[in-house]
Steps between C-alpha positions, in 0.01 A plus 500: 500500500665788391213716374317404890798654701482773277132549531519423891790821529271733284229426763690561827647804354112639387439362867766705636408802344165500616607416856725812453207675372287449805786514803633852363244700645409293817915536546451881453226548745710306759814734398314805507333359867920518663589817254435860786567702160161311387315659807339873298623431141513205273879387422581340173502137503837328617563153607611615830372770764678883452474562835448175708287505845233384707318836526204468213413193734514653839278781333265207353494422853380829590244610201335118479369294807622162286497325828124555547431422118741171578291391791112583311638324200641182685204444724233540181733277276506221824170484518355496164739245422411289787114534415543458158684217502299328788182550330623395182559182549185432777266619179708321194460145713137603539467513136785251402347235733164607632111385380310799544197652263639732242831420535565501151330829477623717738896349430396673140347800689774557719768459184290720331590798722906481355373574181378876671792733519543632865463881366135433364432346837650821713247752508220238636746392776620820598065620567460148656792582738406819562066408558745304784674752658828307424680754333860616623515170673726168405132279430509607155791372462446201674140362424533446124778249588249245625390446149848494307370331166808425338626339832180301512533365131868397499436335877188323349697346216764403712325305774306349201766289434540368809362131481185464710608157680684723726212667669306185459726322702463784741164493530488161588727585821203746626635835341310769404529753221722755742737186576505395140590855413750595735660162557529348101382835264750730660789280519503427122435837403822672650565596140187651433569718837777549391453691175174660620664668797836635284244625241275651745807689694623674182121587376460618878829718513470613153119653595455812394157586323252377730726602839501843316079530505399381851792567697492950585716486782853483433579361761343229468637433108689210333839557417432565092244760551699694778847518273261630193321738715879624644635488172164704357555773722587842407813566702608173463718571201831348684577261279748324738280433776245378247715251356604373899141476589425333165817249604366474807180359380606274280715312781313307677313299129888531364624306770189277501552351116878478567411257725211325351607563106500118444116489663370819394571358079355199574213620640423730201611245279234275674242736534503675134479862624720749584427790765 
């Protein structure tokens, strides 16, 4: 008994130390966000702000146009997520509970494509876009969404397990496939919705690559691309305002796991994968 308490406290303390390890610098950047002596020169670190105001955020305010990145990145992140999702689950009851030829083989087919990293895939997509005359618009974005492959497999095996007297029983009442799905299938799968739409938000707020390579108009950017492209700019060498437009970002999916901590590790606990 003796030997597991003392084993326990060597692990919370390890624990501890890494935690420290990882909050120091996040606690820095927000310091050096409220610190006005941080706005042309870096300080050296302190726990608290030398010089404590609200002016590397009013000039965030002023350098960035957050509130158009805010609004870009909300309205992509809604929508994939709501295709995504949607889709998910209408093609993993196709293949959990449909009879079609070559089921078996495109369900392999389609599986296959996880195995293909996105960046190998990037250069065809970007001239496919482009023979479209869809580049600098959201459909990029937006179209590869319809076919979310991990959202179709984890759906699919899902609904699999639930039993088949259910529909039967349905059927026999006159319903059709749309009834069956929308009135039994997406009942029982709140879970699956669940964990596909938290995933998908995060992945969709956290965008940065592809966003990058079809989107030219800043304007028009997600929130991750537009604080890189401020923060890669020559005279942006402020390192307060940096740090409050960083803060600034990171709000919004802060505020979001606070909230849903208890969901968002189940879900990845659940799903296997981490984003």
């Amino acid at each position: 008994m003796r030997k597991a308490k003392i084993r326990k406290s060597v692990i919370i303390v390890i624990l501890l130390v890494i935690l420290a390890i990882i909050l120091t610098p996040l606690w820095w950047a927000v310091v050096l966000s409220f610190d006005r002596a941080a706005t042309t020169a870096l300080p050296p670190f302190s726990w608290l702000p030398y010089e404590a105001a609200l002016f590397n955020y009013k000039a965030a305010a002023k350098l960035i146009d957050l509130a158009r990145y805010y609004g870009n990145t909300i309205f992509i992140t809604i929508v994939n997520t709501l295709i995504s999702v949607f889709f998910s689950l209408m093609c993993g009851y196709a293949f959990a509970k449909g009879d079609f030829v070559g089921k078996k083989f495109w369900y392999i087919f389609m599986l296959a494509v996880m195995m293909v990293p996105f960046e190998s895939r990037l250069v065809p997509l970007y001239l496919q876009y482009k023979s479209w005359g869809l580049l600098n618009t959201y459909w990029p974005l937006i179209l590869g969404n319809f076919a979310y492959v991990y959202g179709v497999f984890f759906a699919r095996q899902n609904i699999a397990s639930i039993p088949d007297s259910l529909a039967e029983s349905a059927y026999l009442d006159g319903a059709g496939e749309w009834r069956v799905f929308f009135s039994i299938i997406l009942p029982l799968s709140k879970p699956v919705m669940a964990t596909l739409s938290i995933l998908q938000v995060i992945a969709n707020w956290n965008s940065y690559l592809w966003p990058l390579v079809v989107i030219r108009d800043s304007a028009k950017q997600v929130i991750s691309v537009g604080v890189a492209m401020f923060n890669a700019q020559q005279n942006s060498v402020y390192y307060g305002p940096r740090m409050a437009v960083a803060v600034l970002s990171a709000i919004p999916l802060t505020i979001l796991f606070l909230l849903l901590q208890k969901h968002i590790v189940a879900s990845i606990a659940v799903s296997g994968i981490k984003q």
